[in-house]
LOLO-389566 format. One record per atom (N, C-alpha, C, O): x, y, z. Coordinates in steps of 0.02 Angstrom, whole numbers, plus 50000, padded with zeros to 5 digits. Example, Ala and Ser with C-alpha at 12.3 -4.5 7.8 and 13.67 -1.06 7.14 Angstrom:
2
{xx = 50660, yy = 49716, zz = 50390} .
{xx = 50615, yy = 49775, zz = 50390} .
{xx = 50660, yy = 49835, zz = 50390} .
{xx = 50712, yy = 49834, zz = 50423} .
{xx = 50642, yy = 49888, zz = 50354} .
{xx = 50684, yy = 49947, zz = 50357} .
{xx = 50645, yy = 50002, zz = 50394} .
{xx = 50670, yy = 50057, zz = 50402} .
***
This chain:
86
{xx = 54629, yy = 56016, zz = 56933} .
{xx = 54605, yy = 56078, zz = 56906} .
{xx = 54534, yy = 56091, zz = 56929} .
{xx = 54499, yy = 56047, zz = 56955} .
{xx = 54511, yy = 56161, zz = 56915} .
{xx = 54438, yy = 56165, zz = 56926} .
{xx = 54378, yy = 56161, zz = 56879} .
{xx = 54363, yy = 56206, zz = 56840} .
{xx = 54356, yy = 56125, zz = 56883} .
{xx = 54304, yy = 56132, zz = 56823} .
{xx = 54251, yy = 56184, zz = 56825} .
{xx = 54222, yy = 56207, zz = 56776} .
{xx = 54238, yy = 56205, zz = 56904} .
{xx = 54192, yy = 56291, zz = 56912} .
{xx = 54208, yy = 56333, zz = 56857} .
{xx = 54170, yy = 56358, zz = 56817} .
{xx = 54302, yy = 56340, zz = 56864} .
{xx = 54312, yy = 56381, zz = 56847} .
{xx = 54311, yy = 56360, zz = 56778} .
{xx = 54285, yy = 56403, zz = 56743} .
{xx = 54326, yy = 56318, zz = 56752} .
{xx = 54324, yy = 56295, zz = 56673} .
{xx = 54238, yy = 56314, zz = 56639} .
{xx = 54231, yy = 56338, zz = 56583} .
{xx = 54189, yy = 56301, zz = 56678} .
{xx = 54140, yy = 56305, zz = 56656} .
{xx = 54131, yy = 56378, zz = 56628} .
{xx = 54112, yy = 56397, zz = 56572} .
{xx = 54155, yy = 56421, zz = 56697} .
{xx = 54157, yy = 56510, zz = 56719} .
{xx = 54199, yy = 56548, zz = 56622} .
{xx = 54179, yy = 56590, zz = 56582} .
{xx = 54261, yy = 56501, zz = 56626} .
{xx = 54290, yy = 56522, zz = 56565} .
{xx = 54249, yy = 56499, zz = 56501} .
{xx = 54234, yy = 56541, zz = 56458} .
{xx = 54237, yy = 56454, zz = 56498} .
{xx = 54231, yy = 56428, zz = 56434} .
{xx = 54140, yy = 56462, zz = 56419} .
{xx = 54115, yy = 56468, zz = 56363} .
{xx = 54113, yy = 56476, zz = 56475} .
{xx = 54056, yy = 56490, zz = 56466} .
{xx = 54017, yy = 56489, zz = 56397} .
{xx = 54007, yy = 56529, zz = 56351} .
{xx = 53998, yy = 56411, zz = 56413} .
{xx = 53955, yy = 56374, zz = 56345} .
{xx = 53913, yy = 56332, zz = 56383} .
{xx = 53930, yy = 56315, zz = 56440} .
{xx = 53844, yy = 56306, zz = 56348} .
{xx = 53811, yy = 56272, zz = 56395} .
{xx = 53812, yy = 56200, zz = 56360} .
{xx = 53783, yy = 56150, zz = 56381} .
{xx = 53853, yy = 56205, zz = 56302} .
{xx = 53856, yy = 56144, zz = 56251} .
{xx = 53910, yy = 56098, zz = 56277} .
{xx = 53910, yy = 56037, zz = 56269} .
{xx = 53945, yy = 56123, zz = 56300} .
{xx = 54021, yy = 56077, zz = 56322} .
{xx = 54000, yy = 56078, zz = 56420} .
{xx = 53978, yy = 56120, zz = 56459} .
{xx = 54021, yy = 56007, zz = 56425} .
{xx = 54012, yy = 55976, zz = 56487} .
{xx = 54093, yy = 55964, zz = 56516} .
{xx = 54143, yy = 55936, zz = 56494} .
{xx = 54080, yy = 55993, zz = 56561} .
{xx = 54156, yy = 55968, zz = 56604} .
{xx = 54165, yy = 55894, zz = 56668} .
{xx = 54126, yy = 55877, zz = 56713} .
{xx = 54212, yy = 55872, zz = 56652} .
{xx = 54205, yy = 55795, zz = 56721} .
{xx = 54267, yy = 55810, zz = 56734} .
{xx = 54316, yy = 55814, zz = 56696} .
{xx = 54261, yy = 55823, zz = 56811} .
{xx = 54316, yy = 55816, zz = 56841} .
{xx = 54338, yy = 55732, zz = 56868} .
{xx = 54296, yy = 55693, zz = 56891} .
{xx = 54415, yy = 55713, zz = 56858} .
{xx = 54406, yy = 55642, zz = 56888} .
{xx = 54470, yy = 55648, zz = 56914} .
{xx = 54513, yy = 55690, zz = 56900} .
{xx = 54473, yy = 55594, zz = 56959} .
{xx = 54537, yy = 55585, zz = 57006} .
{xx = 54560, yy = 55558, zz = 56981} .
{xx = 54541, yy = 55503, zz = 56962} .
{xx = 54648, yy = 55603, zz = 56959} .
{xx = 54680, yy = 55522, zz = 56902} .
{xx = 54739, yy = 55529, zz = 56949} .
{xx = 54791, yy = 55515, zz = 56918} .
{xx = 54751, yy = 55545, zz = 57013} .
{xx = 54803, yy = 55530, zz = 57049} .
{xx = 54793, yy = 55452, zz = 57075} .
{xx = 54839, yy = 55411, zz = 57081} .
{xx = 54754, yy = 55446, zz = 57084} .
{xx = 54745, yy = 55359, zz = 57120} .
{xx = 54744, yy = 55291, zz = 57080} .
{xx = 54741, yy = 55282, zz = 57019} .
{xx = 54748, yy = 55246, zz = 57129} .
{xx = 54783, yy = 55191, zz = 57095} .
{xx = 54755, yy = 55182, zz = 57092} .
{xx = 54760, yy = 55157, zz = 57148} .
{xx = 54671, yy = 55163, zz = 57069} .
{xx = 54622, yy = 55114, zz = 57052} .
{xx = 54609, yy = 55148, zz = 56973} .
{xx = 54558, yy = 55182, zz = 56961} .
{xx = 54666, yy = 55133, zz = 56920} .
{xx = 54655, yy = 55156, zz = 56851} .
{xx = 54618, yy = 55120, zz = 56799} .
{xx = 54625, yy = 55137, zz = 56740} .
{xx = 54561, yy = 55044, zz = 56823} .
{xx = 54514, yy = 55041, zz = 56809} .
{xx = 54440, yy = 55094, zz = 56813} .
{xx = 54393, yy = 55108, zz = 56775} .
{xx = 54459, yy = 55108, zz = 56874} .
{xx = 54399, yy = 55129, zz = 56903} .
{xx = 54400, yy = 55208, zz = 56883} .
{xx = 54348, yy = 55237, zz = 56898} .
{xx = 54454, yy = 55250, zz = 56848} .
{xx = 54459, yy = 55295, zz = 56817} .
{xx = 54419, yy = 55269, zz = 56751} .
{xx = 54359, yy = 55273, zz = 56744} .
{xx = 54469, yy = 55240, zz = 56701} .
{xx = 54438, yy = 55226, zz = 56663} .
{xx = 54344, yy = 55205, zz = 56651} .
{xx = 54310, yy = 55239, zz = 56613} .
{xx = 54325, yy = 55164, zz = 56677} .
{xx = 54258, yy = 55172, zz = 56678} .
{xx = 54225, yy = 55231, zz = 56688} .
{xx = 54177, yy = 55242, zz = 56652} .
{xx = 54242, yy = 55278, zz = 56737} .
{xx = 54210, yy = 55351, zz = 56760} .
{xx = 54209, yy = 55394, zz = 56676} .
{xx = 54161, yy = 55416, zz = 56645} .
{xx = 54291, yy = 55393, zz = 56655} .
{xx = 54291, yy = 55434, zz = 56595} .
{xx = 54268, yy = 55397, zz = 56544} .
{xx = 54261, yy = 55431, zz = 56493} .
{xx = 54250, yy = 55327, zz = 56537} .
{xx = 54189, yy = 55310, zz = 56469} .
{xx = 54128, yy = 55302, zz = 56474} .
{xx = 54088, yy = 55287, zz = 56430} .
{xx = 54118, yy = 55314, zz = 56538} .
{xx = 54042, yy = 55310, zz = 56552} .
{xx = 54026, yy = 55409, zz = 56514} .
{xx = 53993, yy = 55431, zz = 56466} .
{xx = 54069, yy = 55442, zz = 56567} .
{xx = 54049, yy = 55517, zz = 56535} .
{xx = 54063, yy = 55526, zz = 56453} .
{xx = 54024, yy = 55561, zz = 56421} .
{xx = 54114, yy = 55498, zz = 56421} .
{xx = 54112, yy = 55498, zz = 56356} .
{xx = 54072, yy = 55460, zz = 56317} .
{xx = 54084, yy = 55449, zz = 56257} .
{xx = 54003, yy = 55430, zz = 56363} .
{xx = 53968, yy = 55390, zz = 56297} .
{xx = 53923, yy = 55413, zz = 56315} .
{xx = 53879, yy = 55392, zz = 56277} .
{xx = 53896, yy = 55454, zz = 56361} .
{xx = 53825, yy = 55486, zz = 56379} .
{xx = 53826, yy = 55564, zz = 56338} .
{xx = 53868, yy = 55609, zz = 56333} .
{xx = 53743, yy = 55549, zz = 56308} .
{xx = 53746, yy = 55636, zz = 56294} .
{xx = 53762, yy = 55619, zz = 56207} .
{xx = 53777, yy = 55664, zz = 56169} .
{xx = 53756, yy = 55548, zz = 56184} .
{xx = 53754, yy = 55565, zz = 56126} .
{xx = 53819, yy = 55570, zz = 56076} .
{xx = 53816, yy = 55593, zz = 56019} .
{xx = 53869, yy = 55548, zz = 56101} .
{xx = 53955, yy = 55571, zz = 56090} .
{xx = 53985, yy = 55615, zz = 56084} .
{xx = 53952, yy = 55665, zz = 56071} .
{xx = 54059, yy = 55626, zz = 56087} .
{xx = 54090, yy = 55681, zz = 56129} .
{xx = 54144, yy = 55691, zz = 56042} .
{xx = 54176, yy = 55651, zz = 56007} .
{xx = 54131, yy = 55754, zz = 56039} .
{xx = 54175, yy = 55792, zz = 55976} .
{xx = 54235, yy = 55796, zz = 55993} .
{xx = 54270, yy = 55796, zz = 55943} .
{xx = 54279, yy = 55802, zz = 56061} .
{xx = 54329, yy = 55826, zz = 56075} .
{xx = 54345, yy = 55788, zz = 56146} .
{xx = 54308, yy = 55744, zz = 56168} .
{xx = 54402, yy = 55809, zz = 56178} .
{xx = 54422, yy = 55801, zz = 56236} .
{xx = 54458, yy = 55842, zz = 56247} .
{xx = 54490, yy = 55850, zz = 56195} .
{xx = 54476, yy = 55879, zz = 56287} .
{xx = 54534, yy = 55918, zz = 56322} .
{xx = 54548, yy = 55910, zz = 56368} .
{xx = 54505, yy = 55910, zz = 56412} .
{xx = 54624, yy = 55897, zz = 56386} .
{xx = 54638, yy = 55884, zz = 56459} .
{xx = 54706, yy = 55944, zz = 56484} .
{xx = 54763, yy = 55959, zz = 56466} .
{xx = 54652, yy = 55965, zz = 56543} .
{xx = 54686, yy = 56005, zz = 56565} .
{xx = 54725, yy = 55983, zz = 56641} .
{xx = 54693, yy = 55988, zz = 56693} .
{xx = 54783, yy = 55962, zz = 56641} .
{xx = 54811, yy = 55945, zz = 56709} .
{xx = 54865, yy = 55956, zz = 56708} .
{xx = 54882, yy = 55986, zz = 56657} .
{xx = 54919, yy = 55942, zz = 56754} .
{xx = 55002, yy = 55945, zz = 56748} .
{xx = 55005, yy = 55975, zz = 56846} .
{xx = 54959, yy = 55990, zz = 56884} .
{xx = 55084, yy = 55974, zz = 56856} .
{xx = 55121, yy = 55982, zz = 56917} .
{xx = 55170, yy = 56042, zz = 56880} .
{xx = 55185, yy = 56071, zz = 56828} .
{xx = 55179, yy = 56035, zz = 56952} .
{xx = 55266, yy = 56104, zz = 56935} .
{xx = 55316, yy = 56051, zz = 56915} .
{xx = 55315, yy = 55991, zz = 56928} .
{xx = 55353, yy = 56082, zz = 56885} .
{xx = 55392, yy = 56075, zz = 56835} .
{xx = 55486, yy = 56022, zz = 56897} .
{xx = 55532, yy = 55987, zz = 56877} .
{xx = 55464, yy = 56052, zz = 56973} .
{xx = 55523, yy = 56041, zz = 57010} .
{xx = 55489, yy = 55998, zz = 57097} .
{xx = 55436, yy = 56022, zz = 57118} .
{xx = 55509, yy = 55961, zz = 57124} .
{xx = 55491, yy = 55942, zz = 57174} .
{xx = 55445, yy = 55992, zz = 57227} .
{xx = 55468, yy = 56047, zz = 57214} .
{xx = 55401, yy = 56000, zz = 57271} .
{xx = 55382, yy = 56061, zz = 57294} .
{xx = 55329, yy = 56019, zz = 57335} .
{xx = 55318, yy = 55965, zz = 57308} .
{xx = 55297, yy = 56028, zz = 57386} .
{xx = 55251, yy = 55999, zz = 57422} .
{xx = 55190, yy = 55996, zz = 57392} .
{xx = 55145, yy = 55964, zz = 57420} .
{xx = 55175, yy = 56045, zz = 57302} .
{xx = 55118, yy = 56002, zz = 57280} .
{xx = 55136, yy = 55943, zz = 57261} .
{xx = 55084, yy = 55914, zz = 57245} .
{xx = 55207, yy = 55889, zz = 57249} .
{xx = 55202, yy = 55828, zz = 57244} .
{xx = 55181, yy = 55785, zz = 57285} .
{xx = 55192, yy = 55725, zz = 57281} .
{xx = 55147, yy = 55814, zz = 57329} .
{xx = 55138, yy = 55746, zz = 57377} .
{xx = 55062, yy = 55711, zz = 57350} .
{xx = 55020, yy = 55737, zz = 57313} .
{xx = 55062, yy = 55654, zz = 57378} .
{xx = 54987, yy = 55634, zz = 57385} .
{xx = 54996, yy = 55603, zz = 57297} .
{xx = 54943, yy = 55587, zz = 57271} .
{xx = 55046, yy = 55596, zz = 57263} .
{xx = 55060, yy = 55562, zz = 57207} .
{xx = 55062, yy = 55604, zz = 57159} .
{xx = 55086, yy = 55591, zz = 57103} .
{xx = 55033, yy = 55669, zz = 57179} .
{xx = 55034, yy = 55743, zz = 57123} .
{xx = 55115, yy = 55741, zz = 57068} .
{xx = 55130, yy = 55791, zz = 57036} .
{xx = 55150, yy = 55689, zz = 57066} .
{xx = 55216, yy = 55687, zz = 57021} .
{xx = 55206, yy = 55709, zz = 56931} .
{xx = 55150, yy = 55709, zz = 56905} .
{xx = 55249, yy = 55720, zz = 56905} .
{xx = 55262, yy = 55747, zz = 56844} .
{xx = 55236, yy = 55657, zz = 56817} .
{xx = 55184, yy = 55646, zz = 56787} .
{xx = 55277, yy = 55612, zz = 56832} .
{xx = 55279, yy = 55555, zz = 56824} .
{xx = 55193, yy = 55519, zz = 56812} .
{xx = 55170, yy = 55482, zz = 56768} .
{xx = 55162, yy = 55552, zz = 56874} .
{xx = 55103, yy = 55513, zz = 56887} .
{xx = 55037, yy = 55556, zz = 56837} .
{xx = 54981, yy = 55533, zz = 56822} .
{xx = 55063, yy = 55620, zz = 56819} .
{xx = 54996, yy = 55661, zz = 56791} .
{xx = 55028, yy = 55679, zz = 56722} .
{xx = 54994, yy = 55662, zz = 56674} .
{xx = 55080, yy = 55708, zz = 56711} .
{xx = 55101, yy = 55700, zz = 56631} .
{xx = 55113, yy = 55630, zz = 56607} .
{xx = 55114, yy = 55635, zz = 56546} .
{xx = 55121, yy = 55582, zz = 56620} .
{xx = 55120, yy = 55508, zz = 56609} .
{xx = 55080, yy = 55458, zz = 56622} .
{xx = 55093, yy = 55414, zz = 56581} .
{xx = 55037, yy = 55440, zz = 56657} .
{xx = 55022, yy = 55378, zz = 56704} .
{xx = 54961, yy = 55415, zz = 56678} .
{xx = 54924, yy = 55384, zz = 56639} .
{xx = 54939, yy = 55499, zz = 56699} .
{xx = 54860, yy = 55508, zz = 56691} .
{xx = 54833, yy = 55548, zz = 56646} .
{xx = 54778, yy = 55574, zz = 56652} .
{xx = 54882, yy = 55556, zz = 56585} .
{xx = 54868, yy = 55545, zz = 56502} .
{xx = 54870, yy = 55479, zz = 56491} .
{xx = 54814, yy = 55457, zz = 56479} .
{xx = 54905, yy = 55444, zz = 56491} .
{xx = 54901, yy = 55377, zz = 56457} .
{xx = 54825, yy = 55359, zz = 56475} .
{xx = 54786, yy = 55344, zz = 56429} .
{xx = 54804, yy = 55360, zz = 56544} .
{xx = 54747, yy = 55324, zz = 56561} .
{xx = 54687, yy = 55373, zz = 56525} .
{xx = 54637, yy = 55338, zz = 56518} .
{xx = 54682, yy = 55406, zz = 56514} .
{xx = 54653, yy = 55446, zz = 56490} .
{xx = 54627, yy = 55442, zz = 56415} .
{xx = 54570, yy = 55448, zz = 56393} .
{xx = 54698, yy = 55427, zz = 56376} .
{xx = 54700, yy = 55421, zz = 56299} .
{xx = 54671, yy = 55350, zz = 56301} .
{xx = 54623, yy = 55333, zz = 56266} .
{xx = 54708, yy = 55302, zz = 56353} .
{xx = 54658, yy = 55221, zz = 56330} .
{xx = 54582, yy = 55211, zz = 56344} .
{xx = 54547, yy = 55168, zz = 56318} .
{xx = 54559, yy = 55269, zz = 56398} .
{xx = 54480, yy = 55256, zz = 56415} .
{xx = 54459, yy = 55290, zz = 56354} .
{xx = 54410, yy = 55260, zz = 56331} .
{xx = 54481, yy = 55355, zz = 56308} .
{xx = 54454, yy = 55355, zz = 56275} .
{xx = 54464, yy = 55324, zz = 56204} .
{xx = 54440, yy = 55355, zz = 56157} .
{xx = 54502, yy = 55259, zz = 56189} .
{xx = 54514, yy = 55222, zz = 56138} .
{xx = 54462, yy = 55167, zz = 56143} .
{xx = 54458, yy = 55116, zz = 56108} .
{xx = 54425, yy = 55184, zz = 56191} .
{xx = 54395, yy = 55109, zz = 56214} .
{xx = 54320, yy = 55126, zz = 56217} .
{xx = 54277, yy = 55092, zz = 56245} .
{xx = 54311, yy = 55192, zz = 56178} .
{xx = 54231, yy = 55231, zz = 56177} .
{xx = 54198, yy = 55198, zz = 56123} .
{xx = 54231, yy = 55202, zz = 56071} .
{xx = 54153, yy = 55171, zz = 56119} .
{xx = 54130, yy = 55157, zz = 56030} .
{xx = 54070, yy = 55221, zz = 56017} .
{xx = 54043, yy = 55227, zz = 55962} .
***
């Protein structure tokens, strides 16, 4: 997703957007990116995650873009980096 454009919509200067690569296999190295940004700044009220694929095979699956890998694999990683915020 874009976070330009997320910023463009949401137009607030209070909410911070991080974009992160959750197609790739280094899902340590996700995780650290998203608790480092969720512990800076004082702590984070919310999270929203905005991601997902089409719904049917299509050449945005390539490159790991799967239903499998971003409704599954990069929520999960997502929900545990942030279970792991103190």
């Amino acid at each position: 997703r874009d976070t330009q454009r997320a910023d463009e919509t949401l137009d607030d200067e209070t909410i911070e957007t991080v974009p992160l690569d959750l197609t790739g296999d280094d899902v340590e190295q996700v995780q650290k990116d998203l608790e480092n940004a969720l512990s800076a700044d004082g702590g984070v009220s919310a999270v929203v995650i905005s991601l997902g694929t089409t719904a049917f095979p299509t050449q945005k699956w390539k490159d790991g873009n799967t239903p499998q890998a971003i409704d599954r694999d990069a929520v999960t990683t997502i929900a545990k980096a942030c279970s792991n915020v103190e």
